[in-house]
Structure formats: structure tokens, C-alpha cells
N, C-alpha and C positions, 0 to 999 in steps of 0.2 A: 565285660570290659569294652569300652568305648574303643574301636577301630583306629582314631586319630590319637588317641591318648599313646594305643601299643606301639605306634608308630613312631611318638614324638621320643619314647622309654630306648626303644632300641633304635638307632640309624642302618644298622645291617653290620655286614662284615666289611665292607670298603666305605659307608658313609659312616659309622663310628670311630674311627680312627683318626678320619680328615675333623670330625666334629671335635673330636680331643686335640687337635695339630693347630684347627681353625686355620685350615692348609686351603680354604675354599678359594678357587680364583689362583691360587699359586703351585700347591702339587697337584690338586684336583683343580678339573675345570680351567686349567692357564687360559690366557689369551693371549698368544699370538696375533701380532696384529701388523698392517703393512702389507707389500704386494707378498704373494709364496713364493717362497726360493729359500736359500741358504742363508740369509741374511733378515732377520724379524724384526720387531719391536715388543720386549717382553719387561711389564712394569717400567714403560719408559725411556728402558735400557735397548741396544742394538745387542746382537746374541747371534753364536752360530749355531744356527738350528739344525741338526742332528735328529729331527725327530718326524719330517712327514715320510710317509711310504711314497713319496711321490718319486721312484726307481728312477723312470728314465726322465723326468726332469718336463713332463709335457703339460704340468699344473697354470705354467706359466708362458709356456710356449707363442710364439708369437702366430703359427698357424692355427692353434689350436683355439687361439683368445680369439681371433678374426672366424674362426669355423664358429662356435659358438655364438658368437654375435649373429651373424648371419643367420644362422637356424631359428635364433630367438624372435629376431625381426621379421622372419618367414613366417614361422609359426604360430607365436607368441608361446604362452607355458600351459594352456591348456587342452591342445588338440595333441592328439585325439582324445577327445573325450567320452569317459565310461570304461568298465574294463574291458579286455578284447575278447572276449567271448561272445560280447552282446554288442557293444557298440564303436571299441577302441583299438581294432586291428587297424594296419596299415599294411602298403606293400611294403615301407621302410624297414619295418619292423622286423618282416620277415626275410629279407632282404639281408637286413643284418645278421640275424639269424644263419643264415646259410654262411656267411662270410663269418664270421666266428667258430662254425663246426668245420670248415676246411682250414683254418688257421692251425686247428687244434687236432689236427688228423682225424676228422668224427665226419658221420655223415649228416647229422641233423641236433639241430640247436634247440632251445629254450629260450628267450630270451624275458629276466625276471627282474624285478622293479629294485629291490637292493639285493643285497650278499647276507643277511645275515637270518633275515626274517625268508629269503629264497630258500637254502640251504636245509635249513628246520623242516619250511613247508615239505619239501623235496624227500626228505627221508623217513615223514610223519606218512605220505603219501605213499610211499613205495612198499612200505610196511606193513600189514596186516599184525592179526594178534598172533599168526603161528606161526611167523618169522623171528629170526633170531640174530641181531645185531652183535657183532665181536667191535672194539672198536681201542684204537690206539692210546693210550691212559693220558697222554698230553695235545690229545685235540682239545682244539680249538672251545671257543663257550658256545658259537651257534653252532657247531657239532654234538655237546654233549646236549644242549638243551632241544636239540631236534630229534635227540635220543631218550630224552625226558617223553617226550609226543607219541613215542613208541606202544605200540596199542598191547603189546607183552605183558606181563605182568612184572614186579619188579623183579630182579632175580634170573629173569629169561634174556637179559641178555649179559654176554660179558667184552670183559675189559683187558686187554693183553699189557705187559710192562713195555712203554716207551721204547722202540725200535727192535724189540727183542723178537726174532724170528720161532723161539723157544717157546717163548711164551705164549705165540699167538698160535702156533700148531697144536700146543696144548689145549688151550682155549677153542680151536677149528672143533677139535675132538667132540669136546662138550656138546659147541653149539650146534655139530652136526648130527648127533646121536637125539638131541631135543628138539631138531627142525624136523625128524624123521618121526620122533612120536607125535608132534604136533602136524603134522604132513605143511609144513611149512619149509623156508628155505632159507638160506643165510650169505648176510648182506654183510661182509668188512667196511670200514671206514677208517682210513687214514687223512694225512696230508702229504700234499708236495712237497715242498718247505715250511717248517714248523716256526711258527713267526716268531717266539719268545729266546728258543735256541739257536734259529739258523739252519737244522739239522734239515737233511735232506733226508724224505722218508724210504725206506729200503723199498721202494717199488717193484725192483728188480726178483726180489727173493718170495715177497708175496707173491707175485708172478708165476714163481715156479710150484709154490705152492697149492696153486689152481691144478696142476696133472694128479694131484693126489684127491684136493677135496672141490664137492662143488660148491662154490659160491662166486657172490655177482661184488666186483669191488667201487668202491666210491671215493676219489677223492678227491679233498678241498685244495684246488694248488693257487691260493690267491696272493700267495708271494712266490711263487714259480713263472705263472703269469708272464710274457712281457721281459721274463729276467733272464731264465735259466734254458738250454739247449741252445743248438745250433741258430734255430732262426726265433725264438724267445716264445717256442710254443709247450715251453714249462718240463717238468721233473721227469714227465714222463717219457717225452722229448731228452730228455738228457743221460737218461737211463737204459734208451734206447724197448723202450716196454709200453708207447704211449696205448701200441692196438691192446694191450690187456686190459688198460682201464675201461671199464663197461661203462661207468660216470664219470665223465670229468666236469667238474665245477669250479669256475671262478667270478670272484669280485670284480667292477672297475674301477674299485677305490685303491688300488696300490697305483698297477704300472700306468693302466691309464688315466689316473687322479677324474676318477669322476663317481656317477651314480649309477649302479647298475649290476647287474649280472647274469648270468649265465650257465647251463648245465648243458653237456654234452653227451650224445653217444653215437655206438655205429648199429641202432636198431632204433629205425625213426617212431616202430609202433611203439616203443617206451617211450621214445618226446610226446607223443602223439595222447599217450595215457597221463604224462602230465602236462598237457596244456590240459587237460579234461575233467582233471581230479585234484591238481594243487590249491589248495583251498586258500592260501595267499595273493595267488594271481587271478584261480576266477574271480572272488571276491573286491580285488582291488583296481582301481583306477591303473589302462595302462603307461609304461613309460613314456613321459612326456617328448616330443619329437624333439624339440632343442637337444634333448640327451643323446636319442639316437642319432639322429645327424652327425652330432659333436663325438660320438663314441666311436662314430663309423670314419673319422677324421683320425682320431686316437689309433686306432687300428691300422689304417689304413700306414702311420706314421712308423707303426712299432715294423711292421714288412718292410717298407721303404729306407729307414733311416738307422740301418744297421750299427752305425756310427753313435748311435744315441747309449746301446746295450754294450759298445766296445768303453766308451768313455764310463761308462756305471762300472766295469769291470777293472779299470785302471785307479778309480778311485774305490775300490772295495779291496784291490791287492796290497796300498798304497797303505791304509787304515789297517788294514789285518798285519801284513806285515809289519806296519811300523809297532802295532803293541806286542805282538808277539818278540819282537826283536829286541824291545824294554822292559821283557819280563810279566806281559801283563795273560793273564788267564784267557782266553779267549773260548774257551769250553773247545765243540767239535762242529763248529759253523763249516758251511759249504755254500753259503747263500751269501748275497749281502745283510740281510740280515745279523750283526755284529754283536753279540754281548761280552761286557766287561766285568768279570768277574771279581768285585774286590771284599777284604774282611773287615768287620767290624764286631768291635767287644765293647763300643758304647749304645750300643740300642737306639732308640728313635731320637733319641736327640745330638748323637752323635751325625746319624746319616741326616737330619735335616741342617746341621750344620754346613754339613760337606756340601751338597746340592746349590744352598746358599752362597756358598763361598763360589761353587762353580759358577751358577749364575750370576751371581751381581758381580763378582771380580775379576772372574776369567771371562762373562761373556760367552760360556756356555750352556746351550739349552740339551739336553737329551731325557731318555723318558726315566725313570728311577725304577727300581722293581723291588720288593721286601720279601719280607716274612708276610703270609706262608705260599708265596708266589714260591720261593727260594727260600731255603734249610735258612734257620735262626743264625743269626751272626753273619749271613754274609748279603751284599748290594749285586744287585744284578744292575748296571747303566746300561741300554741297550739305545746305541749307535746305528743308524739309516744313513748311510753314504747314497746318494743321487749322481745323476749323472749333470747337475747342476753347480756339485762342488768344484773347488780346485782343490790340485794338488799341496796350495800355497793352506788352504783350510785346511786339509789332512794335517801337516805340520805344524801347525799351532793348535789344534786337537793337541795332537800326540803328545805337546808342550805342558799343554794345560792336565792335562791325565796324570805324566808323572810326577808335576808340582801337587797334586791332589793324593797321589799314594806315598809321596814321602809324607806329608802331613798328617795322612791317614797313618802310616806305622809309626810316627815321632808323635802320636795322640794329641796331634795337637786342636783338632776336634773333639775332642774329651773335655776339654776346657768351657769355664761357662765366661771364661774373657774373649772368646772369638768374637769379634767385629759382626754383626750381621745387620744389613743395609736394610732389609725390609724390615719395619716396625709391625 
């Protein structure tokens, strides 16, 4: 069979569906367009955007647009150039580097080109074939596909059920009895906060977990970040358990809206083995100085402007309460991370009705979640409160949500007479 041919037959499991919706450009691919903030241009329309990770609101920040310019004009987008192994260290680099491992209570940093393709390399790297990976069943996709990279065989590593402490001691059992005949060792993977739910991962209990069995834990906290704990140095910080994370990793694509990432610990000869061996970063050109400059401005904002992380939290109490107070599902969120939990017995042309209707009438944007994201019949809308919103948005959300669930239970998207503005 011809390669393009197999291709053209099947789209996948997320471009077959959009290619039957002919959803491209509108559930898939939207553009948002205009400055970033709460307020977009979507097909046209103004809309309240519900949908960047941009937490404390610094996407658009006026030191932050000024630090950026500045870095860009200094350095332009090329230097340093080459990766940093061979040609593209700096002292900024590392500089940052250190200021990012005392943010995060660690003694030494990493500093890696994005979050998602870091993450992969990071735990392809740390892994031989007679280690044995246990890992939480609702990470993330650069977790599971960095667990895909795992040099094990298939089968040698497992899977614990979603926050279940039960589960995963079961699971220690296994992988500790098969790191023992493979004279390997075993590497858990969680998250801080789990970006789909909200849920904050039980850090705490894994934790204790450690006086019974050995292993080294890892987690992804790229919506902990910037958000969560006393001074926003994430889940583990808040959990009061950050010294048991042996790896802490995050993006700068949430709190600090930018490119980049990073992995932590408090044993520099483990950073040391992965500046040496991540075959992501030797490989690849290093982060461009504009970014670090700009990131190192980001950071610098998140310590200083505590007021940034109070205001994200008055508009996350504000949204949470307000649906919970109108009956609306909100699952078992502890993050701002917010989902809206509603039912549907009309199938896809019911829920793109609905969306429709939210967008082009209400004017609102947020991200939609289906089947088999979420069990058949029911919509996951998952709502990102910033620290950019008002309370005055919160309220006409909350307006527009339960104009959208009376409709939804009066079926009045089950109907093929619904009004829908985009041709």
C-alpha cells in the first residue's frame, strides 16, 4: 500500500472525526486572534476566552511585553547559536538555571528547549531496560509517550488507577519484585495537577510510600507551577512534601506564558547526567536568549507580585463557587484548572450544536472535551480562570452556563431547527 494513500483512508482518532464535523479552523485548530487576554476575536466575533493557560495573566503583561522586546533587540533570535554542549551555553542560561532550582526548593536545574518533547527525552534518558516505570493511568500524553521511549519491554512497566494509593502499592509490589530480577530500579510518575481534571495528585501519600518501597519519583507540575503553594512553587509546595520529589518538572507554557522548561532535583550529579545524555537537548539548538532573558523576567514577577497568584485565586473561587452553587458538576478540582461536567443523549450533533450556540450567541470560547476523552453521553467544557479576568466575566460565564443547561435538559439542541451562525 502506498504510505499517502494509508494516510489519506484513515485521519487518526482526533483528525477523523474533525474530518467528518469539517470542524477544521473551528473545534480543531480555532484561531484566536487579537491582543492575549480575556477578551479575543473568534470567526469575527469578540468572545470570552476561557481557554489560555495563561494563570497569572503575564501573556500580556506590560513588563513582560517591554522585557521581551528588550532581550529580542539585545540579542536578536539566534544567539546563542548551536546546542549547548558544543557551542550554545551561556552564563544566562545557567544563571537561570540556578534561579529556577531555588524557586522550586531543588539544588540544581536543567534548563530544556520546550515541555513536551523535555519531559519524553527526560524519562527515555533516565531509564535503562531493567528499570521499571509504575505510572498514574491519567498522565499527561508527553508522559505516557515518554513512557512509550522506555527501553523495557512492553509489559515491564505498569499503570496504577488515577489517584488511587491502592492501586499504585499494588502495582510498587510488581514493579519492585521485577526491578529486583532485572537488577534494575523503579522510577513512579505522577503530576501536580492534572490539567484535564483539576485534581491535585496525592504527593503526600506517595511520599509515605517511599519508607516501605525504593523508588525515585517524578513529577510533571506544569499546572502547579506559578499557581499552587504558599509562594507558587507548585503541589508539592502545597502539600508540604516538595523535598521528596527527586524530579520536579515544569513547562513555561502555563504560568509563565512562554517557551520553555525545566527539570529539577536536589542531586546535581542527576542534572549533570542529564545535560550529558538527553538526547533532546544535546541534539538540539539551545534556548534562544530572548526567551531566557524574558523567562527570567517571568520569574522573577511570579516571587515579587504575589498579588498576581491572590487575584487568579479570587477568580477561581468566584467560578468554582458560582457553578457549584447552580447545581453544576464540577468533578473534584483543587486547581484552577475548572471542569464542567454536563449530559448529553444527542451525540455529536447535539454537543456541536451546544458549542455553537455558546459561541456565536453567548460569546463564549472555552475548550470542549468528548467521547473517549470522557464516558459516552457526557461534555466535559473545561474553563481556565486567569488572573486577567473580572469578577464582572465570572458572572456572565456563570449566566451564559446556565442559559446552556436549561437548553441542554429542555433538548432543545436535539433539534435540527437550532439557529447556527457559522455556515
Amino acid at each position: 500500500m502506498d504510505i499517502f494513500e494509508k494516510l489519506r483512508n484513515n485521519s487518526g482518532p482526533i483528525g477523523t472525526p474533525a474530518k467528518m464535523l469539517n470542524s477544521h479552523h473551528y473545534f480543531s485548530f480555532p484561531m484566536l486572534e487579537g491582543e492575549l487576554g480575556p477578551r479575543m476575536r473568534f470567526m469575527g466575533r469578540e468572545v470570552l476566552n476561557w481557554s489560555l493557560n495563561n494563570y497569572l495573566g503575564l501573556a500580556n503583561h506590560p513588563e513582560v511585553r517591554t522585557a521581551d522586546a528588550e532581550a529580542a533587540a539585545k540579542w536578536g533570535l539566534a544567539y546563542p547559536m548551536g546546542a549547548r554542549m558544543m557551542s550554545g551555553n551561556s552564563t544566562l542560561h545557567e544563571i537561570f538555571e540556578k534561579e529556577l532550582a531555588h524557586f522550586v526548593g531543588k539544588t540544581d536545574a536543567f534548563l530544556l528547549n520546550y515541555g513536551y518533547q523535555g519531559v519524553m527525552s527526560a524519562i527515555e534518558c533516565l531509564c535503562d531496560h531493567r528499570d521499571v516505570i509504575v505510572y498514574d493511568a491519567e498522565s499527561h500524553a508527553c508522559l505516557i509517550d515518554g513512557i512509550r521511549l522506555h527501553k523495557a519491554k512492553l509489559g515491564e512497566y505498569y499503570k496504577f488507577n488515577h489517584n488511587d494509593m491502592v492501586s499504585l502499592e499494588k502495582n510498587l509490589i510488581r514493579a519492585t519484585k521485577l526491578a529486583e530480577e532485572k537488577g534494575g530500579g523503579v522510577l513512579v510518575i505522577t503530576e501536580g495537577v492534572f490539567g484535564m481534571s483539576g485534581k491535585v495528585g496525592d504527593l503526600k501519600a506517595i511520599a509515605e510510600l517511599k519508607k516501605k518501597y525504593n523508588f525515585r519519583l517524578l513529577v510533571d507540575d506544569a499546572h502547579g507551577f506559578g499557581t499552587m503553594g504558599e509562594t507558587g512553587a507548585g503541589a508539592g509546595e502545597l502539600l508540604g512534601v516538595q523535598d521528596e520529589i527527586d524530579l520536579y518538572f515544569s513547562t513555561f507554557a502555563k504560568s509563565m506564558a512562554a517557551i520553555g522548561a525545566f527539570i529539577a532535583s536536589n542531586d546535581p550529579e542527576i542534572i549533570m547526567f542529564l545535560k550529558y545524555n538527553m538526547r533532546s537537548q544535546t541534539y538540539a539548538k539551545a534556548l534562544p536568549m530572548p526567551y531566557v532573558e524574558g523567562c527570567r523576567k517571568r520569574l522573577e514577577m511570579i516571587k515579587q507580585m504575589p498579588e498576581l497568584r491572590t487575584k487568579l485565586w479570587e477568580n477561581v473561587k468566584a467560578m468554582q463557587d458560582g457553578l457549584r452553587s447552580r447545581g453544576f458538576n464540577i468533578g473534584e478540582t483543587e486547581s484552577p484548572v475548572t471542569p464542567v461536567f454536563l449530559h448529553s443523549e444527542g451525540g455529536v450533533p447535539e454537543v456541536t450544536r451546544m458549542v455553537r450556540d455558546l459561541r456565536e450567541n453567548m460569546g463564549v470560547f472555552c475548550s470542549i472535551v468528548v467521547y473517549p476523552v470522557v464516558p459516552k453521553g457526557q461534555i466535559m467544557l473545561r474553563i481556565i480562570p486567569t488572573a486577567s479576568h473580572t469578577l464582572e466575566d465570572v458572572e456572565y460565564t456563570l449566566n451564559a452556563f446556565t442559559t446552556l443547561a436549561e437548553k441542554l435538559k429542555n433538548r432543545v439542541y436535539q433539534s435540527d431547527d437550532v439557529q447556527e451562525v457559522v455556515e
